[in-house]
MIBA-867970 format. One record per atom (N, C-alpha, C): x, y, z. Coordinates in steps of 0.1 Angstrom, whole numbers, padded with zeros to 4 digits, always signed. Each point is the difference from the previous one (the first is absolute). Layout:
% MIBA-867970
XYZ ...
END
This chain:
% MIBA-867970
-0047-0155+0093 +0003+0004-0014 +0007+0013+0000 +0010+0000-0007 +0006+0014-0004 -0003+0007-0013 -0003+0012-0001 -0008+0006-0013 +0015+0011-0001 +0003+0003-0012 +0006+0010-0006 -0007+0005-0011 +0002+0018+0002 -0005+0006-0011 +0007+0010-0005 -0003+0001-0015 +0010+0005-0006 -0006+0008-0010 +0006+0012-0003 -0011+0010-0013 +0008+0010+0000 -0003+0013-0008 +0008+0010-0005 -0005+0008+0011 +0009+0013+0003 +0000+0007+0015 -0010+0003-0001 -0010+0006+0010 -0014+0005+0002 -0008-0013-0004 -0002-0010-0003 -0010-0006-0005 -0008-0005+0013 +0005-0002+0010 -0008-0001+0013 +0010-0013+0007 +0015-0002-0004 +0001-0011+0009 +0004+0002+0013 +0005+0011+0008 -0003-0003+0010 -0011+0004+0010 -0011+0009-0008 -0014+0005+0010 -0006-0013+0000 -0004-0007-0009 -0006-0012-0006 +0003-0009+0010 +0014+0000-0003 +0008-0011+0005 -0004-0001+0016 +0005+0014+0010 -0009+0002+0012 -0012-0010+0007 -0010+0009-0013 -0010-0003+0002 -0005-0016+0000 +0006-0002-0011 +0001-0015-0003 +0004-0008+0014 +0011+0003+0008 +0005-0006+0010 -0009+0000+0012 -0013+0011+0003 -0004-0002+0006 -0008-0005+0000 -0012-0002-0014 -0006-0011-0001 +0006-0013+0001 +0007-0005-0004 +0006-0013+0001 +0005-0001+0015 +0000+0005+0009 +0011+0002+0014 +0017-0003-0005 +0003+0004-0007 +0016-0001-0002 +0006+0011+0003 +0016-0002-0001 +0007+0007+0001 +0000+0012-0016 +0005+0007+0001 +0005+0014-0006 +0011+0000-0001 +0004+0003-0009 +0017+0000-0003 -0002+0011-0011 +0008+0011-0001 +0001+0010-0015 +0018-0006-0002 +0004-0003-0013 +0013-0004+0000 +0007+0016+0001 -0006+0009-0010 +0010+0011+0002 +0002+0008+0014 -0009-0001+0013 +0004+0004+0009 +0008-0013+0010 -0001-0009-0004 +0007-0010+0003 +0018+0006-0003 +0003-0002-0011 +0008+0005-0008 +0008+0018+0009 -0009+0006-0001 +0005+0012+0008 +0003+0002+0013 -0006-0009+0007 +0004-0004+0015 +0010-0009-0001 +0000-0011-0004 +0013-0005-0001 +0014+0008-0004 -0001+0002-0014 +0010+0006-0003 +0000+0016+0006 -0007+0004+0013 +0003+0014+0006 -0001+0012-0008 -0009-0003-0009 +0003+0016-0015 -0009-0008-0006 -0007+0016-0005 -0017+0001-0007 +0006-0012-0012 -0011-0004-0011 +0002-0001-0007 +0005+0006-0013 -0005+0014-0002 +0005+0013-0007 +0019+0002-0002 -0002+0003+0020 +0017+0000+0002 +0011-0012-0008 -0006-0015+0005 +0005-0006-0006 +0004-0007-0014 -0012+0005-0005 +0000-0001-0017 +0009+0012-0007 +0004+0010+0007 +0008+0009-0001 +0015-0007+0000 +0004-0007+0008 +0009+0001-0001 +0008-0017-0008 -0013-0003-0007 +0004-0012-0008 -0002+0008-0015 +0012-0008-0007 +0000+0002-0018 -0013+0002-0007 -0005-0010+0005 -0012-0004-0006 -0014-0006+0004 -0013-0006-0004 -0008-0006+0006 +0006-0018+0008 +0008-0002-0014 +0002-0018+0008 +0013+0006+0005 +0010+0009+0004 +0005-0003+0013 -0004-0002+0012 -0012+0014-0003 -0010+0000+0016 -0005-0011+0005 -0004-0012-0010 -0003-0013-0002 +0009-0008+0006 +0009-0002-0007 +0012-0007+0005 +0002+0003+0016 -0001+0014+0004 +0003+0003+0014 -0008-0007+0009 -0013+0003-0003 -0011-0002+0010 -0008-0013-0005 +0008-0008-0007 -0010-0018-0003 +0000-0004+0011 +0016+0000+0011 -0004-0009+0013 -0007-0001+0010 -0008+0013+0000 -0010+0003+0009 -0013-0013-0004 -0003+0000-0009 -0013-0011-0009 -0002-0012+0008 +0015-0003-0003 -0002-0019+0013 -0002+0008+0014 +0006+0008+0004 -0001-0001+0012 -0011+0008+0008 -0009+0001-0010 -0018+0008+0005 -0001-0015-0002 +0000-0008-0011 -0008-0016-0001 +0005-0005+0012 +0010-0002+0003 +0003-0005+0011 -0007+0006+0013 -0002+0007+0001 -0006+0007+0014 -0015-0002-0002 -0007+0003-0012 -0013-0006+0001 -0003-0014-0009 -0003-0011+0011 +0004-0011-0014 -0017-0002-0003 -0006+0006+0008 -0020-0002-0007 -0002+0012+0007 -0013-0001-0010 -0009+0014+0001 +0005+0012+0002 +0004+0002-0011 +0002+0016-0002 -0003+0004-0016 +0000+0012+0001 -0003+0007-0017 +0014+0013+0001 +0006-0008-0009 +0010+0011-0002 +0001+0010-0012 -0001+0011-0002 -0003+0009-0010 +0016+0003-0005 +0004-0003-0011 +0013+0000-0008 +0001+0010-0010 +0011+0010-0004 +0000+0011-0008 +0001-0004-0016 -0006+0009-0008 +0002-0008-0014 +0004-0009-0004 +0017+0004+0002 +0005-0012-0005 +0002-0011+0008 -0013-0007+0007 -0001-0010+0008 +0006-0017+0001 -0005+0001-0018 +0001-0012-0007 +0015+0001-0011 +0010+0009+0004 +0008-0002-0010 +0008-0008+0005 +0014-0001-0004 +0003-0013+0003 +0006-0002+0013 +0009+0011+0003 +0002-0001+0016 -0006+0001+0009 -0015-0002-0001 -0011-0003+0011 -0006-0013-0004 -0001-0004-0012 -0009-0006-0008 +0003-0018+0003 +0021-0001+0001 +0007-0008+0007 -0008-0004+0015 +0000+0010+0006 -0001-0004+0015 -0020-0004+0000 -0006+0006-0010 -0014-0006-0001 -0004-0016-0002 +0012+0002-0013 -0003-0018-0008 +0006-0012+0013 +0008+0007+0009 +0004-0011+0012 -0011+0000+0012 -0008+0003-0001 -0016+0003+0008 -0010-0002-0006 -0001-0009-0005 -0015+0000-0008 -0012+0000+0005 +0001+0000+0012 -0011+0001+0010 -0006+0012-0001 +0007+0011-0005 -0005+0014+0000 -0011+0005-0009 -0008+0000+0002 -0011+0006-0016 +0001+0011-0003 +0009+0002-0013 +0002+0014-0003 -0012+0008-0006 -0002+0008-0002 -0008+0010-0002 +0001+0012-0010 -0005+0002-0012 +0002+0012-0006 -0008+0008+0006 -0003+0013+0000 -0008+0010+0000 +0000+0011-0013 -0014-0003-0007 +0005+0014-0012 -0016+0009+0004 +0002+0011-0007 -0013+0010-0002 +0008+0007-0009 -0012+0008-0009 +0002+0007-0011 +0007+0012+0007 +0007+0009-0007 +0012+0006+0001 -0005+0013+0001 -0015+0005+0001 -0006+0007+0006 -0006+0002+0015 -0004-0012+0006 -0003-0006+0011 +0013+0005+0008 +0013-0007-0008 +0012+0000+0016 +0006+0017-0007 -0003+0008-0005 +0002+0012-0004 -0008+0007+0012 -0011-0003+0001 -0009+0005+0005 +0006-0003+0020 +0006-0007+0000 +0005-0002+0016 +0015-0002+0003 +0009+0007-0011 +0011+0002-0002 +0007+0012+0014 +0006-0006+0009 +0011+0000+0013 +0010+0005-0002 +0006+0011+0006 +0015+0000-0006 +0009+0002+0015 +0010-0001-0001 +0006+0001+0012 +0018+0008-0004 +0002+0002+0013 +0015+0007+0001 +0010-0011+0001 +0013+0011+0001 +0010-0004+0002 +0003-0011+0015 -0010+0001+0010 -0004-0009+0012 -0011-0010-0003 -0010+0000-0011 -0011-0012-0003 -0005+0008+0008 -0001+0012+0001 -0012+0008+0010 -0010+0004-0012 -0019-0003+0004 -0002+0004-0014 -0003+0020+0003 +0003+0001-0015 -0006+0015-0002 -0012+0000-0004 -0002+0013+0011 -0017+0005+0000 -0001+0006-0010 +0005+0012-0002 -0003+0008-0020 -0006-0009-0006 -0009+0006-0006 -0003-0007-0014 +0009-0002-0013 +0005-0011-0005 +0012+0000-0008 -0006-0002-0018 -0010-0005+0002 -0006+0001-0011 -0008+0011-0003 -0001+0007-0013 -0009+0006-0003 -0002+0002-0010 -0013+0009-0010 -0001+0005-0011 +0010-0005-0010 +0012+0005+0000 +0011+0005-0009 +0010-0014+0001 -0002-0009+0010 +0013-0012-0003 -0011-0008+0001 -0012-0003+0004 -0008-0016+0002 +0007-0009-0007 -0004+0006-0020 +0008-0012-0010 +0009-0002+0003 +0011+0004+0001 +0014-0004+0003 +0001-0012+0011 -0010+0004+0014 +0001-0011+0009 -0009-0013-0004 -0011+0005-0008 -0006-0013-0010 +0008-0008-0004 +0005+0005-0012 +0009-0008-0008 +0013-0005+0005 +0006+0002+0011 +0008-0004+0008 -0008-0014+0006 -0011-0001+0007 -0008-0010+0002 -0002-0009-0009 -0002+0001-0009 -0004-0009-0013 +0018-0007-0007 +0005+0012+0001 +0019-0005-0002 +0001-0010+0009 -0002+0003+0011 +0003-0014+0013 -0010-0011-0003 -0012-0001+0001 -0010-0009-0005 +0007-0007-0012 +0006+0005-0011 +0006-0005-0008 +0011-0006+0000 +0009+0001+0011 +0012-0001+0000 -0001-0010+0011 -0005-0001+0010 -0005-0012+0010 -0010-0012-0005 -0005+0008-0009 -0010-0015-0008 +0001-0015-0001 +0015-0001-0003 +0006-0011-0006 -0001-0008+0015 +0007+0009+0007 +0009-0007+0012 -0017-0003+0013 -0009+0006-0003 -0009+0001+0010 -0010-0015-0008 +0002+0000-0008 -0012-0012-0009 +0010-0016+0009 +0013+0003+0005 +0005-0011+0006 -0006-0004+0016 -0010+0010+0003 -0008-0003+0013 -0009-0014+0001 -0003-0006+0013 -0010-0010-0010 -0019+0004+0000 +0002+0009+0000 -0011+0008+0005 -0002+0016-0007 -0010+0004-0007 +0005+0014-0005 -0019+0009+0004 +0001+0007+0008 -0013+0008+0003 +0003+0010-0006 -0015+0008-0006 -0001+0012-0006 -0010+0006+0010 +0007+0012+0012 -0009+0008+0005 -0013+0006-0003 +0004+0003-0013 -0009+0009-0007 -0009+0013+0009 +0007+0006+0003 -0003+0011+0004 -0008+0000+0023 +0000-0016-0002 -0008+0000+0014 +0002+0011+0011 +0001-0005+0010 +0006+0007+0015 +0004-0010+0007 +0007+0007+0008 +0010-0011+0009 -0009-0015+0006 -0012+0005+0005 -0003-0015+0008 -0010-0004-0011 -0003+0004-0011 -0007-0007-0010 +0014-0006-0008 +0009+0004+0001 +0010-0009-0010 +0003-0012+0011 +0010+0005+0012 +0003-0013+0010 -0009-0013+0000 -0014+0004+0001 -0012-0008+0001 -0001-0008-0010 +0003+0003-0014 -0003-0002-0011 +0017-0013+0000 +0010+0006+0001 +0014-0006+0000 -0002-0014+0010 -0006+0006+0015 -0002-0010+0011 -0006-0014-0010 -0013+0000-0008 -0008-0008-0006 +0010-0004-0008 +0009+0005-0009 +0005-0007-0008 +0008-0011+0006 +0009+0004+0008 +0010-0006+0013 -0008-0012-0002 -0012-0003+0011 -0003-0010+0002 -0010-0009-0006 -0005+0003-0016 +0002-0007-0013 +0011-0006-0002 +0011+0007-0002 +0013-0005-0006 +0007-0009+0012 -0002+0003+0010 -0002-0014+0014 -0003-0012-0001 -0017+0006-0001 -0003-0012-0002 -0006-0013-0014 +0013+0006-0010 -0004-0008-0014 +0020-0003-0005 +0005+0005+0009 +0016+0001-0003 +0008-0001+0012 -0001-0006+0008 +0006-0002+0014 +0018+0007+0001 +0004+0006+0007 +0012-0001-0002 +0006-0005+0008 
END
């Protein structure tokens, strides 16, 4: 089986996802560092130097078949927000074998474990949140949660973290997996 997971940044898809892979014994795959080894430049760098979000899209769709193609079972691949828009969402609906996956938690939870990284996807140690901007990176969360809503409800699958930890969520995802296995074959 191939699992994809998809959710707004920080929500847990690729620690989850990890972890997920090693309960199941699969492969691992994170698409964005897929994406930045291939294309030889962070993701940062390269979003830089596109117009917009769906250029960056447009640039880096062809990478999609050709992770499917390299793992054709057992893997969990963790996909960036816009996972399910349409120039991923194409190369999904030609694989239906894949059980997509939402990931949500309340916008306090992924505030609360919110990552930031450089100009390299190196992460920074500083504390970036604090006192004086939290709301701002709140409501930035809840802006994406909103704005991914639509496009993430197209998963066939939608988990609410709700605040767990990593191997109480995988654990919890693992079960669902193979409920939806075994009452929905793919």
């Amino acid at each position: 089986m191939r699992i994809a997971l998809f959710g707004v940044s920080c929500v847990g898809k690729s620690t989850i996802g990890k972890r997920l892979a090693e309960l199941l014994d699969y492969s691992f795959v994170d698409f964005d560092a897929e994406v930045s080894t291939r294309m030889e430049m962070s993701i940062s760098r390269l979003k830089s130097v596109c117009f917009n979000e769906h250029e960056y899209r447009q640039k880096v769709k062809h990478i999609l078949p050709m992770v499917l193609l390299e793992y054709q079972k057992d893997l969990v691949l963790a996909m960036p927000p816009s996972g399910l828009f349409r120039e991923y969402k194409i190369v999904f609906d030609k694989n239906p074998d894949i059980l997509t996956i939402a990931l949500m938690d309340k916008s306090i939870h992924i505030l609360n474990r919110l990552v930031f990284t450089d100009d390299n996807d190196s992460i920074v140690d500083e504390e970036v949140v604090n006192d004086d901007n939290w709301y701002r990176y709140y409501h930035e969360i809840q802006e994406d949660a909103r704005y991914f809503g639509t496009t993430l409800r197209k998963a066939k699958l939608q988990f609410n973290i709700d605040g767990r930890g990593i191997d109480d969520a995988a654990i919890a995802i693992a079960d669902l997996v193979e409920r939806y296995d075994g009452c929905c074959s793919l």
